[in-house]
C-alpha positions as CSV (number, residue, x, y, z in Angstrom):
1,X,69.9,106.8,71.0
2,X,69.4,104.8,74.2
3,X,72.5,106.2,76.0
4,X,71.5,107.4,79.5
5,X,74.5,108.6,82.2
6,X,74.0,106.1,85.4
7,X,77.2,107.4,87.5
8,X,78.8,111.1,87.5
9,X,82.2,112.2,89.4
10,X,84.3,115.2,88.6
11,X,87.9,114.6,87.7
12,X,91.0,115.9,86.3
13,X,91.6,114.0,82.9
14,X,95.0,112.8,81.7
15,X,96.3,110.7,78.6
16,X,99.7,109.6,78.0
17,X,101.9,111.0,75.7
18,X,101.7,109.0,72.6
19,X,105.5,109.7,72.2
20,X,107.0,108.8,75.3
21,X,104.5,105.9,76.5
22,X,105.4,108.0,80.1
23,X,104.4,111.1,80.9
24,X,101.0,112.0,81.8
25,X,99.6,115.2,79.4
26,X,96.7,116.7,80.6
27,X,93.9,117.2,78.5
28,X,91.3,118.7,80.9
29,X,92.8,122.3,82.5
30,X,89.9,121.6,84.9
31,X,88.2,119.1,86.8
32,X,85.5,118.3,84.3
33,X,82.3,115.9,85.0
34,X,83.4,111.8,83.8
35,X,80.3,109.8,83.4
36,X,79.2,106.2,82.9
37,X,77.3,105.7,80.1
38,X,74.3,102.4,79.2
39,X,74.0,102.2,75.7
40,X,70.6,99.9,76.3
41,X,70.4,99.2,72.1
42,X,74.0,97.9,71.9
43,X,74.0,96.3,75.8
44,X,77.1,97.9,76.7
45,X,78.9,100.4,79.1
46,X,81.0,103.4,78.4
47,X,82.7,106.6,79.8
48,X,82.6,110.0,78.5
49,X,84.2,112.9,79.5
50,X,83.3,116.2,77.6
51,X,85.2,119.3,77.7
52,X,82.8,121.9,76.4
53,X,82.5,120.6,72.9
54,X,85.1,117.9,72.8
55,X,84.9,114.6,73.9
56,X,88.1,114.1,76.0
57,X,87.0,110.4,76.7
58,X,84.9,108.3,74.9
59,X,85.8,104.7,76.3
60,X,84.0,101.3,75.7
61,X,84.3,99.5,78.7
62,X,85.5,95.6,78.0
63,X,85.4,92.6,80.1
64,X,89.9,92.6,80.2
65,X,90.1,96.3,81.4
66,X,91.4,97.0,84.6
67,X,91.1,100.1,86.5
68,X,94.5,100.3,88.7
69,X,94.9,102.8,91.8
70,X,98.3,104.4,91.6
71,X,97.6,106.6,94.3
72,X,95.3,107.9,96.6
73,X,93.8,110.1,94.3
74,X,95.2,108.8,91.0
75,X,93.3,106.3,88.9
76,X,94.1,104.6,85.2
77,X,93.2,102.1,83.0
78,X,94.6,101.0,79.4
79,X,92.0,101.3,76.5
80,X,93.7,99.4,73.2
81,X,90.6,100.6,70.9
82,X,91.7,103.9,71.3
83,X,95.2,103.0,71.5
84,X,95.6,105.3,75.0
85,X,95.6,104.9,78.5
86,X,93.1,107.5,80.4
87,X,94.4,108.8,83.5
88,X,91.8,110.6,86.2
89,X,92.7,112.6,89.3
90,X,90.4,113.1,92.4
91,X,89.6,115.6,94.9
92,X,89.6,112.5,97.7
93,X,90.4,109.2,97.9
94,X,86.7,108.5,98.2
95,X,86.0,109.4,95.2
96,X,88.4,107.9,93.9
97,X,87.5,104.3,95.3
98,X,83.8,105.3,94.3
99,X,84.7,105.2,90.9
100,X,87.1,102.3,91.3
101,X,83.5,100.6,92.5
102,X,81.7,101.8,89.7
103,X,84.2,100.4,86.8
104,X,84.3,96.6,88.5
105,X,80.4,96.7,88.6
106,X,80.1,97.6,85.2
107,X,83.4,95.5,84.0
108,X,81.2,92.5,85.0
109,X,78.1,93.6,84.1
110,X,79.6,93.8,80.3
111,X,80.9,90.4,80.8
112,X,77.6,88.8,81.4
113,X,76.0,90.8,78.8
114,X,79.0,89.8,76.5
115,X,78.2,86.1,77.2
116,X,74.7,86.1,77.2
117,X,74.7,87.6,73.6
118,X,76.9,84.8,72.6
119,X,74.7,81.7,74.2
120,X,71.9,83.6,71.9
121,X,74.2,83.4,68.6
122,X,75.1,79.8,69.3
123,X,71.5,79.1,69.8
124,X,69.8,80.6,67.1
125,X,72.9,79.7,64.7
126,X,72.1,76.4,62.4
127,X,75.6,74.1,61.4
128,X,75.2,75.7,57.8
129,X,75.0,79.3,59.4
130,X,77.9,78.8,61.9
131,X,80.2,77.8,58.7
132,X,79.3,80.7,56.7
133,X,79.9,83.2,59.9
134,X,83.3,81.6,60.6
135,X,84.3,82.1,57.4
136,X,83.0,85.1,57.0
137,X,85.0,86.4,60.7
138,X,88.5,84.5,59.6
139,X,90.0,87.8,59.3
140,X,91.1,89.0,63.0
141,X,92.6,91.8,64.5
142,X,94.8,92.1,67.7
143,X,91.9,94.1,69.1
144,X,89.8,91.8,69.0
145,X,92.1,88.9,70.2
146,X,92.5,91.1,73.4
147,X,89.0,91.0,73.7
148,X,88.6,95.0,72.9
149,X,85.8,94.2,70.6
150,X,82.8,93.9,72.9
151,X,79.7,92.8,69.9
152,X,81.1,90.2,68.1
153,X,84.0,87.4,69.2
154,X,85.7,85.0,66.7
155,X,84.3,81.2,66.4
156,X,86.0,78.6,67.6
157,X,86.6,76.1,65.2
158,X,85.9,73.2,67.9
159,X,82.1,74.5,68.2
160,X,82.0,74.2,64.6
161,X,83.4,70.7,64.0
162,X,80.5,69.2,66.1
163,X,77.5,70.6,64.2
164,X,79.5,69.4,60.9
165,X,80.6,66.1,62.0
166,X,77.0,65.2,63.1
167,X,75.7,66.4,59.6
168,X,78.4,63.8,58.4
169,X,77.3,60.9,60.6
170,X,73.4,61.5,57.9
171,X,73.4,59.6,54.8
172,X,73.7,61.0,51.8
173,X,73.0,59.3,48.5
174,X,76.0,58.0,46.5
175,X,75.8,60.8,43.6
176,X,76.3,63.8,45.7
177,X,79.5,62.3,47.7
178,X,82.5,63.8,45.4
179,X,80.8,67.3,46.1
180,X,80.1,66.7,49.9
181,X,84.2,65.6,49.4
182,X,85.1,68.9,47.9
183,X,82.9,71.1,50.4
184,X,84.4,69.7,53.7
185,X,87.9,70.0,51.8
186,X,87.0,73.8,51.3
187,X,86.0,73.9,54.7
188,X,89.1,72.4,55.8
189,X,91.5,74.7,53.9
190,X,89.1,77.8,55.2
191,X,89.9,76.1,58.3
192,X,93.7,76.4,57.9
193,X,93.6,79.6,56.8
194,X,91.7,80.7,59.9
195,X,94.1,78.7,62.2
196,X,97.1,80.3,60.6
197,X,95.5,84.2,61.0
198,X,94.5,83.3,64.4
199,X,98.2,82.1,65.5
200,X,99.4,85.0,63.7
201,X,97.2,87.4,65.6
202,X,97.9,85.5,69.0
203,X,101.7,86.2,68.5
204,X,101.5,90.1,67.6
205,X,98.7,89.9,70.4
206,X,101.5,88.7,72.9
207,X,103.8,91.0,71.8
208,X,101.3,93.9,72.0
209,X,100.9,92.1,76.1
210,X,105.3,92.5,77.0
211,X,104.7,96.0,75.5
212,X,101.9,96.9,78.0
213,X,103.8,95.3,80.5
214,X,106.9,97.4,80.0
215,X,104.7,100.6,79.9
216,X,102.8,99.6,82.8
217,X,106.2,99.0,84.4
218,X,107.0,102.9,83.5
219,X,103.5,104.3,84.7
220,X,104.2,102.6,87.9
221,X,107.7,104.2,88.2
222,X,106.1,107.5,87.4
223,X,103.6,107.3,89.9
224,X,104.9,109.1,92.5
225,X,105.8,112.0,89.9
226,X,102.2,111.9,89.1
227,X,101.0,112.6,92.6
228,X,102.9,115.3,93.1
229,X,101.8,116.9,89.2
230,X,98.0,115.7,89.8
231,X,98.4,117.8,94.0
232,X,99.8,121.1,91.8
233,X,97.4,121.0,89.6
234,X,94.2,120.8,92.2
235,X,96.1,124.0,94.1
236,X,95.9,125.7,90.6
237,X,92.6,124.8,89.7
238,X,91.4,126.5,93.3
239,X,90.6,125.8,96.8
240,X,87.5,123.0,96.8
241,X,85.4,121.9,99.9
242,X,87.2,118.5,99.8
243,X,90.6,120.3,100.1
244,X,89.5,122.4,102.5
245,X,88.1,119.7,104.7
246,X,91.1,117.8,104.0
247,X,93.4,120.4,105.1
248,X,91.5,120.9,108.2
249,X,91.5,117.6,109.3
250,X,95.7,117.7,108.4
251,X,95.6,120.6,110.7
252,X,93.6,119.1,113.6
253,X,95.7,115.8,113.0
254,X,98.7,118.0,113.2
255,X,97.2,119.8,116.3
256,X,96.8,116.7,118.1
257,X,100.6,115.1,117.4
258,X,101.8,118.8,118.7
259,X,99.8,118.1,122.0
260,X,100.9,114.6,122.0
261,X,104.1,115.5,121.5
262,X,103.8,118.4,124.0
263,X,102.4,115.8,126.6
264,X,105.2,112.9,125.6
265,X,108.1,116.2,126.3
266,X,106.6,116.7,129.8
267,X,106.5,112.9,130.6
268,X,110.7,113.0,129.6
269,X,111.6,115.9,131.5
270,X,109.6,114.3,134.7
271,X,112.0,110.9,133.7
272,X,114.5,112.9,133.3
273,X,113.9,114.9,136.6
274,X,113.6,111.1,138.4
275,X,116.3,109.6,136.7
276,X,118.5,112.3,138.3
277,X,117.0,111.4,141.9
278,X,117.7,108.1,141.4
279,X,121.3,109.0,140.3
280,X,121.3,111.0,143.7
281,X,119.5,108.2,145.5
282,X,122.5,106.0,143.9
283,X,125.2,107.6,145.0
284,X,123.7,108.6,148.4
285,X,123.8,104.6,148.4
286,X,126.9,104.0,147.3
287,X,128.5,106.8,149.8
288,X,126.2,105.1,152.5
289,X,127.9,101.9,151.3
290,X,131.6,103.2,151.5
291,X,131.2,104.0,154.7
292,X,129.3,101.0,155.7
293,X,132.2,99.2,154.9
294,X,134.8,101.3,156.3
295,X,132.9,101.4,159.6
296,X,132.8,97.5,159.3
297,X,136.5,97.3,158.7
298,X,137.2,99.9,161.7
299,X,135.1,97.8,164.1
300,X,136.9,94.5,162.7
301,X,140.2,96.6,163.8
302,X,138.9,97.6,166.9
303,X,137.6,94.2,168.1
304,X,141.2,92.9,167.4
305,X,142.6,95.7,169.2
306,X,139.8,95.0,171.8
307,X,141.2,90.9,172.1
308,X,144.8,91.8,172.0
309,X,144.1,94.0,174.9
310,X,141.9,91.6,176.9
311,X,145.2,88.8,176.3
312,X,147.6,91.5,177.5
313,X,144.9,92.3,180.6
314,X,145.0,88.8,181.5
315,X,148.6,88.3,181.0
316,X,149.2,91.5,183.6
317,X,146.7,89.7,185.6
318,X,148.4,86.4,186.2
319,X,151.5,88.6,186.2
320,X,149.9,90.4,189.0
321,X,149.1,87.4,191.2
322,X,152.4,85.9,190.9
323,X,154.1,89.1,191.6
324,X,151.5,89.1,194.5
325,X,152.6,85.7,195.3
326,X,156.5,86.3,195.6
327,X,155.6,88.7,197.5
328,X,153.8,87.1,200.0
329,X,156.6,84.9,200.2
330,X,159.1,87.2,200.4
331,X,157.1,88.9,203.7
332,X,156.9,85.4,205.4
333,X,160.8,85.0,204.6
334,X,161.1,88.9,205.9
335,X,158.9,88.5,208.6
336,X,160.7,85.0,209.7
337,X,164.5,86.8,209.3
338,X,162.7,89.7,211.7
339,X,161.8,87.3,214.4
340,X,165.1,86.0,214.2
341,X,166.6,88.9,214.3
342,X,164.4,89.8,217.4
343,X,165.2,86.9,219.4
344,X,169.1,87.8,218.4
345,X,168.6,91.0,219.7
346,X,166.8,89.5,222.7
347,X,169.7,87.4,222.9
348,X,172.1,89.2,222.9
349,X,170.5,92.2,225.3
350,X,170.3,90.0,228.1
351,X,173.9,88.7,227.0
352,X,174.9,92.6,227.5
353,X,173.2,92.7,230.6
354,X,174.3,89.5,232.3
355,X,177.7,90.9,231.6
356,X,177.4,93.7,233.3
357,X,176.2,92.6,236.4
């Protein structure tokens, strides 16, 4: 048929529930091999998934999917052909982005494809054949306004007034003009009619755009949930290399913050242990201090004591000399009344002995 795989993971495959438009039901019970697929006949890109027998994904890729990470393991993307979104859960998140790689590459690669069969159509389309295929595509979907169908896209009715206006601007004779008259008001009505389909699709399109929105609202609420679901059910489906070499790369990490931690305990009690001695060191300071100043205020006492007692010393001094002073005096004045006192004796001796004789 053409259709050869050009990328291979393996993944845990999810859809969500059809009723609920929230939950994730799982339609793999183990990781199963998703492929990309080249269809080289029809130019375009797909993904299949097959558990045993049954194809658990069979999904056209289109130029307006996106492929959204919701986790680190957890991918989805919205397919409207099949009316589903497909959910896929990793081993790793390098798988995972892998993948994510993939679906971009190809996403644009189904773009240009999509556009280059279109410049071909226009170019090998004549005016006539370009008004028989838009009337022959009036009626339109809402798949194919939100550009789900990848091999053929609606005209557009500017592209095919030019071709008709320049068949307009060539004479005709006179006897075919009522019919010419009638044709382009044929066309004009077909026109209409396509113009009124079209606006009706873009409306129920819109709509179909706040309901995805909504949902896609829910899916990221439930994302979290999802994790946790899509980590239960790799434990279940066994212990892989990936886990394995995940978990011991948790454990070294874990290992490591332990030793940090270990090392970042010792460096406390050592703060610790100094900010005690500096608490001694303080208060050794403080105490230091304390007596500092009562020493100070002692020896501002004792040099007061020391000045009142040099005024007193001088004050006993000048005391002293005038006490010294008085008496000398008072020895001159005793020592004057004593020679006095001799010379009266004197006196009066040789009064007593005058008499006598």
């Amino acid at each position: 048929m053409g259709e050869q795989p050009i990328f291979s993971t393996r993944a845990h495959v999810f859809q969500i529930d059809p009723n609920t438009k929230k939950n994730w039901v799982p339609t793999s019970k183990h990781a199963v091999t998703v492929s990309y697929f080249y269809d080289s006949t029809r130019n375009v890109y797909r993904i299949i998934s097959l558990d045993g027998s049954k194809a658990i994904i069979n999904s056209t890729i289109t130029p307006n999917m996106t492929f959204t990470k919701t986790s680190q393991k957890f991918g989805q993307w919205a397919d409207s052909r099949a009316n589903t979104v497909y959910g896929l859960g990793f081993s790793s998140e390098g798988h995972l982005s892998k993948f994510a790689e993939k679906f971009t590459e190809f996403k644009e690669a189904a773009r240009l494809a999509k556009e280059k069969s279109q410049e071909k159509m226009e170019l090998t389309s004549t005016p006539s054949q370009e008004s028989a295929t838009g009337d022959l595509q009036s009626p339109l979907t809402p798949e194919s306004i939100n550009g789900t169908d990848d091999e053929r896209i609606p005209p557009d009715p500017s592209q095919n007034s030019e071709p008709r206006a320049e068949t307009n601007a060539v004479p005709f004779p006179h006897s075919t003009s009522t019919n010419m008259t009638k044709h382009w008001e044929a066309e004009l009505a077909a026109l209409k009619s396509n113009n009124a389909k079209l606006t009706a699709a873009l409306l129920e399109s819109t709509a179909n755009v706040k309901q995805w929105k909504q949902q896609l609202a829910a899916y990221q609420e439930e994302a979290e949930r999802l994790h946790k679901r899509v980590t239960e059910l790799e434990c279940v489906s066994g212990q892989t290399t990936g886990i394995k070499n995940q978990k011991t790369e948790l454990n070294q990490t874990i290992e490591e913050l332990e030793a940090a931690l270990k090392a970042k305990e010792e460096e406390l009690e050592r703060l610790k242990a100094e900010v005690e001695k500096a608490n001694e060191l303080q208060l050794q300071k403080d105490t230091a201090t304390q007596k500092l100043q009562e020493t100070e205020t002692r020896t501002a006492e004792l040099e007061a004591q020391l000045g009142e007692l040099e005024k007193r010393v001088e004050s006993s001094q000048t005391e002293q000399e005038t006490f010294r002073k008085n008496l000398r005096s008072l020895l001159e004045l005793l020592d004057g009344k004593i020679f006095e006192l001799t010379e009266l004796r004197d006196n009066l001796a040789k009064l007593i002995d005058g008499g006598s004789s």
